[in-house]
LUMFILUM-657168 format. One line per field, with one value per atom (N, C-alpha, C): residue in three letters; atom name; x, y, z. Coordinates in Angstrom, 3 decimals, always signed. Example, Ala and Ser with C-alpha at 12.3 -4.5 7.8 and 13.67 -1.06 7.14 Angstrom:
# LUMFILUM-657168
r <- c(ALA  ALA  ALA  SER  SER  SER)
a <- c(N  CA  C  N  CA  C)
east <- c(+13.190  +12.300  +13.200  +12.850  +13.670  +12.900)
north <- c(-5.690  -4.500  -3.300  -2.250  -1.060  +0.030)
up <- c(+7.800  +7.800  +7.800  +7.080  +7.140  +7.870)
***
This chain:
# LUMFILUM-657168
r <- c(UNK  UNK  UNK  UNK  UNK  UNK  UNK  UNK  UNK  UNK  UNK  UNK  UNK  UNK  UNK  UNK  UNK  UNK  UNK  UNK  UNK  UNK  UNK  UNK  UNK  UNK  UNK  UNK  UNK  UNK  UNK  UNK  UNK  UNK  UNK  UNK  UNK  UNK  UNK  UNK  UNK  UNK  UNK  UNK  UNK  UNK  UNK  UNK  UNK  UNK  UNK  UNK  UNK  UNK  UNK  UNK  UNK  UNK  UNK  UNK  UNK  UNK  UNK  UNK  UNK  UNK  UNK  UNK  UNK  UNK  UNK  UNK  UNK  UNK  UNK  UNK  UNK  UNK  UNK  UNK  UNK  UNK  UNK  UNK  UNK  UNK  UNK  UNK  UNK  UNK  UNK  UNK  UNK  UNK  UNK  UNK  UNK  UNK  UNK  UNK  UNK  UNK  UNK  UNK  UNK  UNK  UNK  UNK  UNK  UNK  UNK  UNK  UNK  UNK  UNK  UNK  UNK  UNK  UNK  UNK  UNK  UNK  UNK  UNK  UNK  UNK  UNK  UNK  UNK  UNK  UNK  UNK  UNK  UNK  UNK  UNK  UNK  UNK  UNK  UNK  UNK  UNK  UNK  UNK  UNK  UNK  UNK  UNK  UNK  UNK  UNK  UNK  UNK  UNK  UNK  UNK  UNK  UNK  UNK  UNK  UNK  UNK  UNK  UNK  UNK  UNK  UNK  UNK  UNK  UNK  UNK  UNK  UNK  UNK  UNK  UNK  UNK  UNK  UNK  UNK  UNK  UNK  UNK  UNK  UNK  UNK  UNK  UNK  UNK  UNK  UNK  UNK  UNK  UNK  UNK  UNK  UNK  UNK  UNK  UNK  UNK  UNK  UNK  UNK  UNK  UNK  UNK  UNK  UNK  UNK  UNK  UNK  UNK  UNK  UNK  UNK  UNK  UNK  UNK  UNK  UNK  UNK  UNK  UNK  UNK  UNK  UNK  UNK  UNK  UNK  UNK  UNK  UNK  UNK  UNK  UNK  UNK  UNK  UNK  UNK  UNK  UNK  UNK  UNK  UNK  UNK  UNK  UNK  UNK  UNK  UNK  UNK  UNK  UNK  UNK  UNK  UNK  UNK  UNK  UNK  UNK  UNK  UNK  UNK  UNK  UNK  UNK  UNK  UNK  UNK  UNK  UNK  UNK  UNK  UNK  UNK  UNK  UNK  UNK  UNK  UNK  UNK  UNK  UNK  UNK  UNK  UNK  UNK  UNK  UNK  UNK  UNK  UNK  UNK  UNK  UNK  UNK  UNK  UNK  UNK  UNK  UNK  UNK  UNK  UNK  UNK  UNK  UNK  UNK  UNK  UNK  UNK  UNK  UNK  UNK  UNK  UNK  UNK  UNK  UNK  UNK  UNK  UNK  UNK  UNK  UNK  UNK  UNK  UNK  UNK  UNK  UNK  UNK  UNK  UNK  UNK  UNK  UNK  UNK  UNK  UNK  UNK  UNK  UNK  UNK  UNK  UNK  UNK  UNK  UNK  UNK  UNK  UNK  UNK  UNK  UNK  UNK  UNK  UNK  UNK  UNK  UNK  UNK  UNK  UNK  UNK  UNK  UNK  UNK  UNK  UNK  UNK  UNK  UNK  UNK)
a <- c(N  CA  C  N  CA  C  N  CA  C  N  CA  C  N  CA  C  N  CA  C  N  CA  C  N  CA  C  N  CA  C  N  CA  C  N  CA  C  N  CA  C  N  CA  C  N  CA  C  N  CA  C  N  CA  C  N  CA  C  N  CA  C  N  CA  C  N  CA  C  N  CA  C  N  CA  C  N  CA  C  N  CA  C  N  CA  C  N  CA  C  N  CA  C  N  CA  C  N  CA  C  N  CA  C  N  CA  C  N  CA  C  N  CA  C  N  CA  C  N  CA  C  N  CA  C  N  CA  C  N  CA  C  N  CA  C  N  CA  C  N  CA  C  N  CA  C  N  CA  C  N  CA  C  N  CA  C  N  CA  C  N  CA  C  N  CA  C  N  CA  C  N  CA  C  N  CA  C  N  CA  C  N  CA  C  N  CA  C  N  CA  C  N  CA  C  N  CA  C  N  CA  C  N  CA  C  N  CA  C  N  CA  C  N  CA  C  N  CA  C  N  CA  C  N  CA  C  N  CA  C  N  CA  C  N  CA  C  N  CA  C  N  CA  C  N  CA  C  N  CA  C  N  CA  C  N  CA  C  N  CA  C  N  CA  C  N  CA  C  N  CA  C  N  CA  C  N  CA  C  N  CA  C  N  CA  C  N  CA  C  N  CA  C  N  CA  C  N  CA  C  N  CA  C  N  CA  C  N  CA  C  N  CA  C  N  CA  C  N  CA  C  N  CA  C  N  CA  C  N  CA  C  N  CA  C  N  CA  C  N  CA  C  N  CA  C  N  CA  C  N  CA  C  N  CA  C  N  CA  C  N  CA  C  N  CA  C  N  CA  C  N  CA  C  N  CA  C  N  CA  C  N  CA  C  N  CA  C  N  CA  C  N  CA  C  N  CA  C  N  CA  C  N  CA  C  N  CA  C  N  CA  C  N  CA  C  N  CA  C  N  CA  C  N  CA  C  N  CA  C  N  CA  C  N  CA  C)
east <- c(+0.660  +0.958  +0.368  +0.351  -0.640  +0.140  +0.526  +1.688  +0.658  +0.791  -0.213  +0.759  +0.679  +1.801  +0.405  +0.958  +0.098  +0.879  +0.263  +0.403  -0.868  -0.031  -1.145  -0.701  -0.345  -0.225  +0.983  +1.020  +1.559  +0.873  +1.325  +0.835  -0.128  -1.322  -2.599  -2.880  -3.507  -4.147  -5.381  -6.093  -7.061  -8.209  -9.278  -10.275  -9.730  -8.786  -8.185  -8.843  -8.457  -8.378  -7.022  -6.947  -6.128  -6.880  -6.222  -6.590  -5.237  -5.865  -4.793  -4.846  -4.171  -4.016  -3.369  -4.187  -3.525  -3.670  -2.182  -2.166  -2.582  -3.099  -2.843  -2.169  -1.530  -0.639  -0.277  -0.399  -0.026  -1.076  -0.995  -2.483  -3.254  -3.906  -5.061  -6.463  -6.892  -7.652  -7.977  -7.408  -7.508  -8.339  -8.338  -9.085  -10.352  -11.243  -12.426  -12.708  -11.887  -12.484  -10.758  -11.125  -10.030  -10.344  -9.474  -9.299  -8.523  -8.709  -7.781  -7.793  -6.837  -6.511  -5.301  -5.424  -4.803  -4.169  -2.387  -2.052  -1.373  -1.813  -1.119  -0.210  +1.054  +1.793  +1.581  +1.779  +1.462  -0.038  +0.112  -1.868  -1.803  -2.926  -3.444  -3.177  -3.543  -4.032  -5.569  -6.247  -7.532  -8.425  -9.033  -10.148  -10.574  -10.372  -10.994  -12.125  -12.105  -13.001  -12.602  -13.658  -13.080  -14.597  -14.165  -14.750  -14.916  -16.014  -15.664  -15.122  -14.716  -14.478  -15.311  -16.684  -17.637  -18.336  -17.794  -18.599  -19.705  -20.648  -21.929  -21.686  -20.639  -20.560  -19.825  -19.998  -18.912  -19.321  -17.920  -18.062  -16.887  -17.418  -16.992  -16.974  -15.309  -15.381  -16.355  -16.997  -18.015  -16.772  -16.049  -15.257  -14.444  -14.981  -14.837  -15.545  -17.393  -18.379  -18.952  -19.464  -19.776  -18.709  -16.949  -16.016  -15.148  -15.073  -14.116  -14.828  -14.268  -15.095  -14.149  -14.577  -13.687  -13.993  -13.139  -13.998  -12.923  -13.255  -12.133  -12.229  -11.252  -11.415  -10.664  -11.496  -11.135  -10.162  -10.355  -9.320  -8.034  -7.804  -5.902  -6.183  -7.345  -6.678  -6.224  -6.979  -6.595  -7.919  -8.096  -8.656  -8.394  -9.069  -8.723  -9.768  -8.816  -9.655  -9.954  -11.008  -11.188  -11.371  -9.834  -10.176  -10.519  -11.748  -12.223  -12.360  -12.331  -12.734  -11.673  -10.658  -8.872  -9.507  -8.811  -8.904  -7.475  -6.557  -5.932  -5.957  -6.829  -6.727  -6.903  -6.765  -6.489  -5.197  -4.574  -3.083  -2.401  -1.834  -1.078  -0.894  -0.220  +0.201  -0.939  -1.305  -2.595  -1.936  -2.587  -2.457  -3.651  -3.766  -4.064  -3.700  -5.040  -5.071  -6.102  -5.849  -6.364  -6.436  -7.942  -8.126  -8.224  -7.410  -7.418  -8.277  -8.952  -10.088  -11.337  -11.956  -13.312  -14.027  -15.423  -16.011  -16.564  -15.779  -16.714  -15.772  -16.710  -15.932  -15.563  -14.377  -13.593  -13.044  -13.040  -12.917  -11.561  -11.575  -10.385  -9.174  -8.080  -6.389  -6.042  -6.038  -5.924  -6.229  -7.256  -8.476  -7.687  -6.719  -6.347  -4.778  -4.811  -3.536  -2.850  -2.975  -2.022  -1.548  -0.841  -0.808  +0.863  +0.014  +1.067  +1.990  +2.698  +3.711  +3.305  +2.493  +1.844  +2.183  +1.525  +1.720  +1.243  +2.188  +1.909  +1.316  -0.135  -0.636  -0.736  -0.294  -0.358  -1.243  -2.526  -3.288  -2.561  -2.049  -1.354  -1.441  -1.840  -1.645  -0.424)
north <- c(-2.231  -2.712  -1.782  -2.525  -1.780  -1.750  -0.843  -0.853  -0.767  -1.675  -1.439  -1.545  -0.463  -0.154  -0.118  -0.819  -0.908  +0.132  +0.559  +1.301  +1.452  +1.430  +1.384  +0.152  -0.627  -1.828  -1.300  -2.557  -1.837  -3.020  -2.730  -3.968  -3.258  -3.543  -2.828  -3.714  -3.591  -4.090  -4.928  -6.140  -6.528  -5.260  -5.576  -4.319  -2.948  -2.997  -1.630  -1.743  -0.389  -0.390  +0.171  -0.017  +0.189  +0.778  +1.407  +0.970  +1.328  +0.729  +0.699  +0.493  +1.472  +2.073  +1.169  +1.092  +0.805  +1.861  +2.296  +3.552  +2.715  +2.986  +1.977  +2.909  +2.828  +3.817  +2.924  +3.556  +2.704  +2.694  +1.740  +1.418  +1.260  +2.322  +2.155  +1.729  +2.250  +2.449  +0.487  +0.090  -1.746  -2.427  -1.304  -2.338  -2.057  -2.661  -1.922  -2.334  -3.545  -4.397  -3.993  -4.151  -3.725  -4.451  -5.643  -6.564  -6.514  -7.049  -6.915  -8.718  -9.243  -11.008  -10.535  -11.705  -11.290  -13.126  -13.100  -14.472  -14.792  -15.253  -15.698  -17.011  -16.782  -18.066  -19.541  -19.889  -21.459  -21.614  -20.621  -20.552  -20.573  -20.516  -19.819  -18.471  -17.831  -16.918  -16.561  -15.725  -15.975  -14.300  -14.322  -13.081  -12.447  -11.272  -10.504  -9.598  -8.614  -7.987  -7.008  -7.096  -6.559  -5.175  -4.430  -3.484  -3.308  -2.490  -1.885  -0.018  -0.142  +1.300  +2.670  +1.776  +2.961  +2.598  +1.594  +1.986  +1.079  +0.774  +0.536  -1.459  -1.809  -3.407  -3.508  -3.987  -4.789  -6.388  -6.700  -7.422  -8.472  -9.051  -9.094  -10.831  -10.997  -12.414  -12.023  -13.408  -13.720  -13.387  -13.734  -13.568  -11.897  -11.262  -9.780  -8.925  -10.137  -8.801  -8.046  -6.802  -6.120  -5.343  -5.656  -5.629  -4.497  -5.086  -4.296  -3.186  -2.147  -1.584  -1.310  -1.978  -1.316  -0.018  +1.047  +2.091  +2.665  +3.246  +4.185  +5.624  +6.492  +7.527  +7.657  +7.889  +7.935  +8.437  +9.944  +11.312  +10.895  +10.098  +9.774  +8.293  +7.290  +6.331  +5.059  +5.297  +4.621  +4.036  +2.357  +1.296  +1.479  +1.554  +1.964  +0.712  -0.148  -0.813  -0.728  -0.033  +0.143  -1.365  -1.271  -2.462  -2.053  -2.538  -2.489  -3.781  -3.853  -4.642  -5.854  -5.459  -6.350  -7.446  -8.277  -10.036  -10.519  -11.053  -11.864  -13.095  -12.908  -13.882  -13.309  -11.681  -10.951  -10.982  -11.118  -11.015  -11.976  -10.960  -11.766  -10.325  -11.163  -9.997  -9.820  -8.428  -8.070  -7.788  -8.086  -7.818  -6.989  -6.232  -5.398  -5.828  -6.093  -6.846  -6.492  -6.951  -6.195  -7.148  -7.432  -8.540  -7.186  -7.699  -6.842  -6.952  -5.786  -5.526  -6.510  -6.654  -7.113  -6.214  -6.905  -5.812  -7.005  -8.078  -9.214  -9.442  -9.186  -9.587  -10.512  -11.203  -12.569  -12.994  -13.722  -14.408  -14.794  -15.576  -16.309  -15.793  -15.782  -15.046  -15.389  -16.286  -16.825  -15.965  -15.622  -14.727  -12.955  -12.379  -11.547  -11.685  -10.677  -10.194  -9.637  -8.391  -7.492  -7.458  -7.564  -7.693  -5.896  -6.027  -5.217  -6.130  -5.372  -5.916  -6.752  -6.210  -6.572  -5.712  -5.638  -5.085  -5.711  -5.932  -6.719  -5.962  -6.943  -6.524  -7.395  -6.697  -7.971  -7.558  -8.204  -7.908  -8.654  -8.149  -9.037  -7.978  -8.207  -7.518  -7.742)
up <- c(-12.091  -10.746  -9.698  -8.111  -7.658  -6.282  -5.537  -3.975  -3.193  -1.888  -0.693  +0.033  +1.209  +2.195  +3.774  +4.835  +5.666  +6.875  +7.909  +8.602  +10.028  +11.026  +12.335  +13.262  +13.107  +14.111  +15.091  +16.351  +17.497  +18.589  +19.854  +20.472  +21.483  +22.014  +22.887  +23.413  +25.015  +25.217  +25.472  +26.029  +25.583  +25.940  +25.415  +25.124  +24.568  +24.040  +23.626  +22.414  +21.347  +20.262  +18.944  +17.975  +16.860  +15.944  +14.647  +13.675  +12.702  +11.343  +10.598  +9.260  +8.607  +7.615  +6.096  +4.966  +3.697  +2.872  +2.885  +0.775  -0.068  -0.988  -2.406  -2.767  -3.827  -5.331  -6.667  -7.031  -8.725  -9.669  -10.463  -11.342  -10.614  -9.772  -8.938  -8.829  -10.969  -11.014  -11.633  -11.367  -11.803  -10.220  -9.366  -7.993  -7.773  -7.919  -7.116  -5.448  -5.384  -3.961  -2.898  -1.959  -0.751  +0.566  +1.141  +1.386  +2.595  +4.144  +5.276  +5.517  +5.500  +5.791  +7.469  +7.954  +9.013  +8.815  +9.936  +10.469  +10.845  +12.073  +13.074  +13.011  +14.296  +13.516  +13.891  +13.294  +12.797  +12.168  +11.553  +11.406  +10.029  +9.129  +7.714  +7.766  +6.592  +6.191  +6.468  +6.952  +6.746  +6.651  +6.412  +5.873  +7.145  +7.082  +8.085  +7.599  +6.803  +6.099  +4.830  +3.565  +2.593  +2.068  +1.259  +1.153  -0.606  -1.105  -2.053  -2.401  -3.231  -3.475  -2.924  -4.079  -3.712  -2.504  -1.551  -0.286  +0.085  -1.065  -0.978  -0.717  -0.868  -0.170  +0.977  +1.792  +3.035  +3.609  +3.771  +4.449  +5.492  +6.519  +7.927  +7.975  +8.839  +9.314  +10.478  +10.467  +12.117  +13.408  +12.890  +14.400  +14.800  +13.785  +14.133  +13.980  +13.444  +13.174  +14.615  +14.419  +15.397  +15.912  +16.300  +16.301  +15.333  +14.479  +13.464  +12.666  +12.502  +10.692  +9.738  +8.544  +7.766  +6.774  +6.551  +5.774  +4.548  +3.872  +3.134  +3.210  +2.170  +1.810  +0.940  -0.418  -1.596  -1.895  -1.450  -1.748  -1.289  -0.713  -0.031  -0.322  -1.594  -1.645  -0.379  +0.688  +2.002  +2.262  +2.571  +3.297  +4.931  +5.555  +7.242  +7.736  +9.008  +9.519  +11.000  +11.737  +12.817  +13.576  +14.716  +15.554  +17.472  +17.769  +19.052  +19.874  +20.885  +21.871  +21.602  +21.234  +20.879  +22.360  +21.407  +22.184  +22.013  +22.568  +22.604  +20.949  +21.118  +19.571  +18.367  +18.131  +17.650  +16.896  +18.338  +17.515  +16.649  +15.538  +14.294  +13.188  +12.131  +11.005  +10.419  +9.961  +9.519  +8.359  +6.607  +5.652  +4.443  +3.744  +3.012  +1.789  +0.544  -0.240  -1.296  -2.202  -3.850  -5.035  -4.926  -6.589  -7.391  -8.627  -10.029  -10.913  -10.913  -12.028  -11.441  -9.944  -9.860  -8.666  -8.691  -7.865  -6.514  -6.350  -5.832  -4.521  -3.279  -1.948  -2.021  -2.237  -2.196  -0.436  -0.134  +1.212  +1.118  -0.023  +0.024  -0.350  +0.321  -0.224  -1.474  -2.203  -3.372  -4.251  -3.843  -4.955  -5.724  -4.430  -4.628  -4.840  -5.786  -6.895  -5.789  -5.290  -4.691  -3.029  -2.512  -0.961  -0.476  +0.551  +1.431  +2.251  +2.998  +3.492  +4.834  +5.369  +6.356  +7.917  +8.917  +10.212  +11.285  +12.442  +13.406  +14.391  +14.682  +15.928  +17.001  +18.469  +19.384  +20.196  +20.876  +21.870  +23.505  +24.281  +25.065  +26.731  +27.705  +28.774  +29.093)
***
């Protein structure tokens, strides 16, 4: 089993920035891919951007490329997602997410095994 605990959300204003934090812990070594879904209410679930371990893949919804980064650091085990230029349609629960045992940016929530609890961000003047 694999714990993702999220950390960083908070409410900012528009053009502000956040960012925010996933631990993994547990059978760690079962993830290679690391996953941020965000959602708002009455909405889906939907993909924001997912990463690999070693770094060398990413990738970005259109509606936060240029916008967001996502990065890690191995040594503490932590997915970090840098958010800039916060929009109003930003806001919703941001989630932190983990397919078991692949190396393949998955889009879709389905796809992944492991989720955090989630953290609310509101972009709101």
């Amino acid at each position: 089993q694999v714990q993702l605990v999220e950390s960083g959300g908070g409410l900012v204003q528009p053009g502000g920035s956040l960012r925010l934090s996933c631990a993994a812990s547990g059978n760690i070594y079962s993830i290679n891919v690391m996953g941020w879904f965000r959602q708002a209410p009455g909405k889906e679930r939907e993909f924001v951007a997912a990463l690999t371990w070693s770094g060398s893949n990413r990738d970005y919804a259109d509606s936060v490329k240029g916008r967001f980064t996502i990065s890690r650091e191995n040594a503490k085990n932590t997915v970090y997602l840098q958010m800039n230029s916060l929009k109003p349609e930003d806001t919703a629960v941001y989630y932190c997410a983990a397919p078991r045992y692949s190396t393949s940016l998955y889009r879709r929530s389905s796809q992944y095994d492991y989720w955090g609890q989630g953290t609310q961000v509101t972009v709101s003047s």
